[in-house]
C-alpha positions, 0 to 999 in steps of 0.5 A, spaced: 686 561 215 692 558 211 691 557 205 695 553 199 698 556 194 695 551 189 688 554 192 690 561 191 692 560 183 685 557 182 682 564 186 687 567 180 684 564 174 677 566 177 679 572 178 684 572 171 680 568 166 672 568 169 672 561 170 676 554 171 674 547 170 670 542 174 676 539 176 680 544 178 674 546 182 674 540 185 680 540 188 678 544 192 671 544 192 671 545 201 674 551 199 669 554 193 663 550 194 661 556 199 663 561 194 658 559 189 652 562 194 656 569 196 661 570 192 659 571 184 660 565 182 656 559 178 656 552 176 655 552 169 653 544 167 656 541 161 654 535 159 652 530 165 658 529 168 661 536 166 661 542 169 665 549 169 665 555 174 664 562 172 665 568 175 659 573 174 661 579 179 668 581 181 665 585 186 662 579 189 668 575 188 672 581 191 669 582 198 668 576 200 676 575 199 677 580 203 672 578 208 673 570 209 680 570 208 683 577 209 686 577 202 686 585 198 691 582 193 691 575 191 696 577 185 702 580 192 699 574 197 701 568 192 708 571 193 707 573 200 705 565 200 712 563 196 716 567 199 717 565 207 722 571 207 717 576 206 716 581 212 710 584 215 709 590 211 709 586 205 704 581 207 700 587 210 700 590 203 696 584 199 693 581 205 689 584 212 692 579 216 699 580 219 699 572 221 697 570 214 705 567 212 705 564 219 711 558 219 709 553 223 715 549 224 713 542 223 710 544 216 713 541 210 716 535 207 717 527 209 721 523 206 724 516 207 728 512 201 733 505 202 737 506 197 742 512 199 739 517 196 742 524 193 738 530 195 739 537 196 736 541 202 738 549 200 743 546 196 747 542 201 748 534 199 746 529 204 745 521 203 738 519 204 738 512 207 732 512 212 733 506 218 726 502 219 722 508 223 725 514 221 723 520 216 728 525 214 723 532 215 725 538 211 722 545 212 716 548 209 722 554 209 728 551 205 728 548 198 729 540 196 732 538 190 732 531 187 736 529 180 731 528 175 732 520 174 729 519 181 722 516 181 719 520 186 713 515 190 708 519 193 705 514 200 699 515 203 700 512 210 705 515 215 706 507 218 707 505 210 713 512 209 716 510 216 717 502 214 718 503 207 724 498 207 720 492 210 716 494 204 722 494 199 721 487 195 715 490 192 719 496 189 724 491 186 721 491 179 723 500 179 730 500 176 730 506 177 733 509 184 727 511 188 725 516 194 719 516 198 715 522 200 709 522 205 703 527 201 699 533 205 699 540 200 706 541 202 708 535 198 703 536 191 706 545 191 713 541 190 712 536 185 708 541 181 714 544 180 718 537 178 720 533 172 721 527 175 718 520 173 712 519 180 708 513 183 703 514 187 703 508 192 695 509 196 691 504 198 687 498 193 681 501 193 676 506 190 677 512 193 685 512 193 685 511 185 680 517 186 685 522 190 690 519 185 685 522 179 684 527 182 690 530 186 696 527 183 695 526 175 694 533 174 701 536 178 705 531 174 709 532 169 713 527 168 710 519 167 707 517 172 703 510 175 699 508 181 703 503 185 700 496 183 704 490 187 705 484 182 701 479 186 695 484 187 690 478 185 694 474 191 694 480 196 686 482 195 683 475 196 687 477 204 683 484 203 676 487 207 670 488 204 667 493 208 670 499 203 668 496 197 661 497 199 662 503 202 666 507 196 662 505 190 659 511 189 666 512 186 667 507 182 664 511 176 669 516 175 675 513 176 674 508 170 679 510 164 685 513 167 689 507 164 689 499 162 692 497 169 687 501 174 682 499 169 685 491 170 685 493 178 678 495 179 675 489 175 680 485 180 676 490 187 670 488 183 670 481 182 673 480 189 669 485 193 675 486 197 680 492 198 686 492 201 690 498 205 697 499 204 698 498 211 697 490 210 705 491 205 708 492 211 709 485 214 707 481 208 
C-alpha cells in the first residue's frame, strides 16, 4: 500500500506525542478509523463537536504497522517517502516491503496557467502558457518551484484545469499572476511547503467548502480564499438542487470559516441550488 507522506507524519505524532487532534484525524479518517479497534488507539470526546485520538499502547500501535503496512520505522520510511532516490536496502530498513517506494510514472503534479508563467522543474526555467486542452505534468520525482508572488489556485475538476483559459474572465479581479494546479496527495505535500498566496476553485456547494476545510486551510501558510465568482448569485439561480439536499448534513461544520463563505452558503440556501465548476467553462 502507498501511503502519503502527510499520513505518515500523522503516524508519527501518534507515535511522538500520544495523541493528534480531531482534525487532523479526519483527514485521514479512511486510514485511522480501523486503527481505533486494533491499533491502541482512542477517541476521547471533547465537547459535542470536539474530539481527540489518544494513543494508549504503542506495542499495539507497532504490530499493526508492522502488520497492515509493513512499516518497522515510521521515522526512516518518511524519508524513504521524501527521497525517490533511495535504493532497496535503505527502504528494506524502516519498511518490510521492497516496493513500498514504487514510482509510478503518471503520479504527480498538473499544472496550466495563461499568463506565461516562470517556473522551475529541477531548476530549469520554462514559461507556462498552457493552449486550451493541455496540462504541463511534472513528476512525483523532480521538484517544482514558483516565485513566491504567484497566486497559487488549486482546481477540483480535471475539465476545468484543462480549460482554464475559457474561464479566465472570472479571475480577472486577481492582479496577481496566477498558476493553476489540479489537487490529488501530490499537489497538497507541495503546497505545504510553500509561502504562496492560494485560491481554491471547487465546486459551489457544501461538500467542496468542506474539503477546502478540511484538506486545504490547514496546508496553507500563506492567504488564502475560496474562489467565488462575482456574479455568484447570477450563476446559482442557473444551478441543480439535488445536491443541495444530498450534502446538507455538511452544512453544520462548515459555518465560520470567514464572512464571504458565510454570504455563499446563505446564497446556496436561499436558492437551494448549487453549482459545479464545470458550468464556468462555457459561461
Amino acid at each position: 500500500m502507498h501511503l502519503s507522506q502527510g499520513f505518515v507524519r500523522v503516524l508519527i505524532a501518534l507515535q511522538n506525542n500520544k495523541e493528534i487532534t480531531g482534525g487532523l484525524f479526519n483527514q485521514y479518517a479512511r486510514l485511522l478509523e480501523p486503527m481505533l479497534n486494533e491499533a491502541g488507539l482512542k477517541r476521547k470526546q471533547l465537547t459535542r463537536s470536539r474530539f481527540k485520538i489518544i494513543l494508549i499502547n504503542i506495542e499495539s500501535f507497532h504490530l499493526y504497522l508492522k502488520r497492515h503496512f509493513k512499516i518497522i520505522d515510521l521515522e526512516g520510511y518518511l524519508e524513504v517517502l521524501k527521497d525517490p532516490s533511495a535504493s532497496r536496502a535503505e527502504t528494506l530498513k524502516s519498511s518490510l516491503d521492497d516496493k513500498s517506494k514504487t514510482i509510478h510514472p503518471f503520479d504527480g503534479i498538473y499544472i496550466a496557467g495563461y499568463e506565461n508563467i516562470d517556473v522551475w522543474i529541477d531548476e530549469a526555467p520554462i514559461k507556462l502558457n498552457c493552449l486550451n486542452g493541455t496540462l504541463t505534468f511534472v513528476s512525483q520525482a523532480s521538484k517544482l518551484e514558483i516565485a513566491k508572488d504567484v497566486l497559487v489556485v488549486g482546481v477540483e475538476n480535471t475539465e476545468n484545469i484543462l480549460f482554464i483559459a475559457k474561464q479566465k474572465k472570472y479571475f480577472s479581479m486577481y492582479k496577481q499572476k496566477k498558476m493553476f494546479i489540479f489537487r490529488n496527495s501530490f499537489m497538497l505535500h507541495w503546497l505545504e511547503e510553500r509561502e504562496n498566496d492560494y485560491l481554491h476553485y471547487g465546486d459551489f456547494d457544501f461538500a467542496g467548502i468542506s474539503i477546502y476545510q478540511s484538506q486545504i486551510i490547514s496546508r496553507v501558510k500563506g492567504n488564502h480564499a475560496f474562489f467565488i465568482p462575482e456574479n455568484i448569485e447570477e450563476l446559482l439561480q442557473q444551478g441543480q438542487s439535488d445536491l443541495y439536499y444530498k450534502q446538507y448534513g455538511y452544512k453544520e461544520n462548515i459555518m465560520g470559516i470567514d464572512a464571504p463563505l458565510d454570504s455563499l452558503i446563505t446564497l446556496i440556501d436561499n436558492y437551494k441550488k448549487t453549482l459545479r465548476q464545470e458550468f464556468l467553462i462555457l459561461n
